[in-house]
N, C-alpha and C positions, 0 to 999 in steps of 0.2 A: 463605538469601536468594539467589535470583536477579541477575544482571544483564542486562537488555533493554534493548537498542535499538530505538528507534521512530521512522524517519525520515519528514521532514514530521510530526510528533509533537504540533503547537502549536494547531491546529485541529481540525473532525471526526472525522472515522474514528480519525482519528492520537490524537488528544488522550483521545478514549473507549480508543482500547486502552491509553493509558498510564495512562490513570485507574486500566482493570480491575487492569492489574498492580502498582498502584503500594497498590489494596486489599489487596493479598495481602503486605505491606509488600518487595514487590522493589524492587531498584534500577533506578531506571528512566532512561535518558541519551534523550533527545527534539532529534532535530535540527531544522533548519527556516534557510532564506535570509532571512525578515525578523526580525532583532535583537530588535526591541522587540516584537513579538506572542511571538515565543520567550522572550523572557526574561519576560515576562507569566504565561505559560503555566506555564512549568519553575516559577514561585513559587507559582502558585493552585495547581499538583500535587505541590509537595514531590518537584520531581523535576527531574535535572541538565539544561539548554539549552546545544547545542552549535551555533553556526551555523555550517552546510554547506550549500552545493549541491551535490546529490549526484550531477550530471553534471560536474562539475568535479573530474577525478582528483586533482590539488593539492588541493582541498579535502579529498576522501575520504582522502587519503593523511596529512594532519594530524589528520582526527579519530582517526586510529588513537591516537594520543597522547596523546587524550583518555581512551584507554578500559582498562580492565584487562587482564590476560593473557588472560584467560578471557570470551568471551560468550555467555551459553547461549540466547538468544534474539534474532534480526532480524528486525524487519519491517519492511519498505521498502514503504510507504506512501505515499512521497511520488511525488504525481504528477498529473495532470486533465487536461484535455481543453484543449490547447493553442489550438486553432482559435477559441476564445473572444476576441473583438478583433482576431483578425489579421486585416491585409486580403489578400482577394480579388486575382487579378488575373490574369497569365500565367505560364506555366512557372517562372520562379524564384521567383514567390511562393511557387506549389505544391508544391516544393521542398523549398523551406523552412519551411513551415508542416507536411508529413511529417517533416523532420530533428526538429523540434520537437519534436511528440509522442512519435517514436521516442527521443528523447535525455531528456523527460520520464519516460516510461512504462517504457522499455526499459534505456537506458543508466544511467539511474542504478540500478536492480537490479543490473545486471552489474557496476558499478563496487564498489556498496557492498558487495555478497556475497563478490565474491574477496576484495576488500581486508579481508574480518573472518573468510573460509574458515578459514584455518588456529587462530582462535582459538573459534570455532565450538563449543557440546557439547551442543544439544539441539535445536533446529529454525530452520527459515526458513520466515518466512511472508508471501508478495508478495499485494496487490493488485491484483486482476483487476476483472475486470468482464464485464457481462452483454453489453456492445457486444462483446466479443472473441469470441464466437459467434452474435451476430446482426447485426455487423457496423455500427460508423460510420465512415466514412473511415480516414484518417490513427491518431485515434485508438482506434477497433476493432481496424483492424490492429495497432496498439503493442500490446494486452492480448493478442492473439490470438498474437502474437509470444514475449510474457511467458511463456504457460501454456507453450508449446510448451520453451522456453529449461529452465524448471522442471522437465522429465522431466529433463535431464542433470543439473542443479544437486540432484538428489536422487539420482541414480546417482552422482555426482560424492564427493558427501557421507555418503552412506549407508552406507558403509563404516569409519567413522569415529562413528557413531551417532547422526546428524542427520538430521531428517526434513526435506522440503521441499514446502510446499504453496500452493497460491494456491486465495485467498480470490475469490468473484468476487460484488460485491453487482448489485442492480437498484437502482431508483429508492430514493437514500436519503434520507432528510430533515436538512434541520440541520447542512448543508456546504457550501461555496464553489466543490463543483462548478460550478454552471449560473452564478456569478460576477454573480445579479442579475438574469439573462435568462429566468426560468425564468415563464413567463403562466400564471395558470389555468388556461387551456386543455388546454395542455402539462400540468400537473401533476396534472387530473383521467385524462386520457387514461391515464398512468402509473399514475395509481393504479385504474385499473379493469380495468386490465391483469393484476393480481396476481389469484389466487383467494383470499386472504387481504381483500381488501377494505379494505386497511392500508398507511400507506406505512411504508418500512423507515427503523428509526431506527440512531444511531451506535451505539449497543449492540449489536443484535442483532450487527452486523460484529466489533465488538470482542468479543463473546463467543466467537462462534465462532475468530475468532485466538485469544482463551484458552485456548480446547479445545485448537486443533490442538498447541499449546506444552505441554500438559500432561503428563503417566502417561497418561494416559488414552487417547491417539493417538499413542502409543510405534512400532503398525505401519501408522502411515497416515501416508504418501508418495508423494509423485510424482502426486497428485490435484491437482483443481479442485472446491472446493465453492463452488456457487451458493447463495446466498442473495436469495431476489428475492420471499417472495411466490406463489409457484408464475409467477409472468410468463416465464421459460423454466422447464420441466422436462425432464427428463436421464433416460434409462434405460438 
C-alpha cells in the first residue's frame, strides 16, 4: 500500500485522482483550505483530510506532521485561475492579482515539494494547463512558470528515484475552475476546439496522474503531458 498526497484533493481533478488511488486501496491524505468541504470529501473517499494552504509555509510545514516518514506520491493540484472576482483597476490591483496566481499556481508547488522532497520515493505530479502555452494573463504565465520549475524538480529528484511531471488538461468539465462564469457560448467554443468533439472529464486527468505514478512511467520525467482533446497538439 501506497501513501499519496493529493493537494486541493476535496473537489475535481483533486478529488477524481484520490478516488483513482484510493481504488487501488492506497492511502490516500487529501488537503484543501475549506474544513467542511474537506472533511466531507476525505469521508465519501475513505481517505484522510488535512487542512492546509499550501501557500502558507506554516501551514505546509505542520502538514509534515501529519504525514509518515515515507511518501511515494505528490500531486499538487491545488490551484485556478485567480483573476476570477478580483477587481480590475490600476497598477497595484495588477500586482496583486499576478502575486495571486503566481502564489496559487506556482508557490504553493514549490512549497509543498521541498517541504515533502526529502521523504519522497516515487513521483511528483503538478497541475498544468493548456493556458501555460497558449497563454492567459497572470494565470498562463503561473502554469508556464510551473512546467518550466518541473525540469529542475526532476533533475533535482531524480537521482534519488523520483520522477516529476506536469499534467496539463484543456477544457475540463465538472470543476470549480470557471467559479460559475462559464456561458454556453464559452463552453461550446471550447468544446469544438477539441478534435475529440468531447469535453474533458475529471478522470481522464486523474487517470493519466495514475499512469504517470505507476511501474509503468518509471522513465518518464521532466515532461509535460497535455491532455486536451487534440485542442493544443505537441510534436
Amino acid at each position: 500500500m501506497r501513501t499519496i498526497v493529493v493537494t486541493g484533493g476535496a473537489t475535481g481533478i483533486g478529488r477524481a485522482t484520490a478516488e483513482r488511488f484510493r481504488a487501488d486501496g492506497d492511502d490516500v491524505v487529501i488537503t484543501g483550505r475549506r474544513a467542511d468541504v474537506l472533511e466531507k470529501a476525505a469521508a465519501d473517499l475513505g481517505a484522510r483530510g488535512v487542512v492546509c494552504d499550501a501557500t502558507d509555509p506554516a501551514q505546509v510545514e505542520r502538514l509534515l506532521g501529519e504525514l509518515p516518514a515515507e511518501v511515494d506520491v505528490l500531486v499538487n493540484n491545488a490551484g485556478g485561475n485567480t483573476d476570477f472576482g478580483r477587481p480590475d483597476g490600476g497598477l497595484a490591483e495588477l500586482k496583486a492579482n499576478w502575486l495571486a496566481n503566481l502564489e496559487a499556481n506556482l508557490i504553493s508547488a514549490v512549497l509543498t515539494t521541498t517541504a515533502l522532497a526529502p521523504r519522497l520515493t516515487a513521483s511528483v505530479v503538478h497541475l498544468g494547463s493548456i493556458a501555460g502555452v497558449r497563454g492567459a494573463g497572470s494565470y498562463g504565465a503561473s502554469k508556464a512558470a510551473l512546467a518550466l520549475w518541473n525540469t529542475e524538480v526532476a533533475a533535482d529528484l531524480g537521482a534519488q528515484g523520483v520522477t516529476s511531471n506536469v499534467v496539463a488538461p484543456g477544457f475540463t468539465a465538472d470543476t470549480e475552475f470557471f467559479q460559475g462564469r462559464l456561458t454556453g457560448e464559452r463552453r461550446s467554443t471550447l468544446l469544438q476546439a477539441t478534435l475529440t468533439k468531447r469535453e474533458g472529464q475529471v478522470g481522464d486527468i486523474a487517470g493519466t496522474i495514475h499512469f504517470l505514478a505507476s511501474p509503468a512511467a518509471r522513465h518518464l520525467t521532466g515532461q509535460v503531458l497535455h491532455v486536451n482533446g487534440g485542442a493544443l497538439t505537441t510534436r
